[in-house]
C-alpha positions, 0 to 999 in steps of 0.5 A, spaced: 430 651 567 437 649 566 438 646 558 439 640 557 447 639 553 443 637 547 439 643 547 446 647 547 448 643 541 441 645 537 442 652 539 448 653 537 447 650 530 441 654 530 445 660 532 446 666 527 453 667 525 457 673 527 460 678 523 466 676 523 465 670 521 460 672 516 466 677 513 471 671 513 466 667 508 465 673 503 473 673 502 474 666 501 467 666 496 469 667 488 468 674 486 461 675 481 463 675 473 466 681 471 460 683 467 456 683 473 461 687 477 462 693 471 454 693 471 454 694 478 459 700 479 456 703 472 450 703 477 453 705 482 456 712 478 449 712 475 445 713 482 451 718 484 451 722 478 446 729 477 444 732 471 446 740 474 453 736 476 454 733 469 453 740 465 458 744 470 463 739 467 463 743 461 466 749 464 471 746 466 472 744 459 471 736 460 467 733 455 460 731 457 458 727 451 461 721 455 459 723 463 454 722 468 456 727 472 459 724 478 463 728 484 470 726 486 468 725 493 461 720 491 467 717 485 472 715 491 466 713 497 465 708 491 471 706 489 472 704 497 466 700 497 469 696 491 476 695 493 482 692 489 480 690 482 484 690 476 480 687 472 474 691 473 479 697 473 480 696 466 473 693 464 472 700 466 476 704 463 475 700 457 468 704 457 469 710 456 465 712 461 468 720 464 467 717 471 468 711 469 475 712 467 476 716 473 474 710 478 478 706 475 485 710 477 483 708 485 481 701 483 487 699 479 494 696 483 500 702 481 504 695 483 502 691 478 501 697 472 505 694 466 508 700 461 505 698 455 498 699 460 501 707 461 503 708 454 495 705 452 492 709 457 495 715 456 495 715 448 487 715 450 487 721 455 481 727 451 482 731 457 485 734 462 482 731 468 483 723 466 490 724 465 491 728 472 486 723 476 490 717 472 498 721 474 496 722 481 492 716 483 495 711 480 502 712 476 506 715 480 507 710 484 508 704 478 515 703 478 515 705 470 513 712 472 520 715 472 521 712 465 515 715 463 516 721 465 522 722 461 518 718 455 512 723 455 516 729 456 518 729 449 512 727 445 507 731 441 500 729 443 498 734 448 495 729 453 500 725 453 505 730 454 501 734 460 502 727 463 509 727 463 508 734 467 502 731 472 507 725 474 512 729 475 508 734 479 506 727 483 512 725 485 513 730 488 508 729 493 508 721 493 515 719 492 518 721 500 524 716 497 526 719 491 533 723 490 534 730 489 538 728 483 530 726 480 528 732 481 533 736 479 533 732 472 525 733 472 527 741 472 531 740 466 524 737 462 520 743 465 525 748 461 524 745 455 518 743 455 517 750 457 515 753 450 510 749 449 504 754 447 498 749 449 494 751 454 494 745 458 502 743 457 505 750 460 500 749 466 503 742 467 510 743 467 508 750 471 504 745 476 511 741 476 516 746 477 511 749 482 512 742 485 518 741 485 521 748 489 516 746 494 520 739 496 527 742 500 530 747 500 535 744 494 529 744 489 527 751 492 533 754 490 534 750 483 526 750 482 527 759 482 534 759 479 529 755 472 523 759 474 528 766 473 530 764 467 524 762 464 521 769 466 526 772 463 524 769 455 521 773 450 516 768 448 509 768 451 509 761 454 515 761 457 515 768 460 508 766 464 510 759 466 516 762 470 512 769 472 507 763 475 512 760 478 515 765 481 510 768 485 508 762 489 516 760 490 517 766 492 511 767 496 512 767 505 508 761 506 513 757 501 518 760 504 517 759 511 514 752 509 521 750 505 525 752 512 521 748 517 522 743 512 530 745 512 529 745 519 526 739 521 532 734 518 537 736 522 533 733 527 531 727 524 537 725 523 540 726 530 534 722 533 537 716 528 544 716 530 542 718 539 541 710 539 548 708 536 550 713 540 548 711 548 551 702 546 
């Protein structure tokens, strides 16, 4: 039996809404209070969490008073379903919790972190864990990350100065646009900071040079030119963070990866020009 135009219009009305309508209704809807939603992804990292996983954090020498015992992979499948969130960010990171922090690196906004932000967070990195996850997912890219660099290289609080080290290391992942010029500046911090003794300082400013000889072919020859010198010191610290250096620069992989690189660029170039070329 055909329906009536008034069935139709009861049907309609009647009918459950789609997905996409649905979704287009929660993006409009206010966000619950921010006590909710830090409840709610304290919750979240609690589920996660196991007591064997908290206890192995001990190994890797990041305290346990303060953590539930969360792994990174559970920590960013966490911080997808959350999204952008700077106020939660900071509630979170105000909680001290391990994984809290750690969550709040992915949820914050690099564009919108200010420097007095970087400077407070630093100031209260305890291990080196927050301060790595922190400088790789979410300082890098702020557009104070360079000044940082520069600023926590010298200072003394041996988090803060790791800092400088992770972010410089960072960079060289995530910043495609930055100059050679950069970097090479960046390799003149790593010597100097080189002597430092503290465990965590010389493998940050190994993991920087590191990095920064595996960016092109330029970098590679001034990364191993520093990473020479620095073996060549008669002090321990140095001593090891260029004999570090110097084995992964000098290994075939690096080797290989820094010609393809070199390579490669030519090759880019051309395909940029062939379209002015043929008008």
């Amino acid at each position: 039996m055909a329906r009536t135009a008034a069935t139709e219009v009861v049907a309609k009305a009647t009918r459950t809404p789609s997905a996409s309508k649905r979704a287009a209704s929660a993006a409009t809807a206010p966000p619950p209070p921010l006590a909710e939603r830090l409840a709610d992804a304290l919750a979240q990292l609690r589920a996660a969490s196991s007591i064997s996983h908290r206890d192995g954090l001990a190994r890797y020498a990041i305290p346990t008073e303060r953590a539930f015992g969360v792994p990174m992979a559970s920590i960013q499948a966490i911080a997808k379903r959350l999204g952008r969130d700077r106020e939660l960010a900071e509630a979170l990171w105000g909680s001290g919790w391990y994984e809290a922090r750690l969550l709040a690196s992915y949820l914050d906004d690099p564009a919108e972190v200010s420097a007095a932000q970087m400077d407070r967070w630093g100031r209260q990195f305890d291990n080196w864990a927050v301060c790595d996850t922190v400088c790789f997912a979410l300082f890098d890219r702020s557009p104070h990350a360079w000044r940082k660099i520069d600023q926590w290289a010298g200072r003394r609080d041996e988090f803060l100065k790791r800092a400088a080290f992770a972010l410089l290391a960072s960079k060289t992942v995530h910043d495609k646009a930055a100059p050679d010029a950069a970097f090479l500046h960046g390799l003149e911090l790593i010597e100097a900071g080189a002597g430092d003794e503290r465990n965590f300082v010389k493998k940050a400013v190994n993991w920087a040079l590191r990095s920064i000889g595996k960016r092109n072919a330029v970098l590679h020859a001034a990364a191993l030119a520093v990473a020479k010198r620095l073996a060549a010191s008669e002090d321990a610290a140095p001593r090891w963070v260029g004999k570090d250096a110097l084995r992964e620069l000098n290994s075939a992989a690096v080797i290989a990866r820094v010609a393809a690189k070199a390579a490669r660029a030519p090759v880019r170039k051309a395909a940029t020009k062939a379209p002015r070329d043929n008008k």
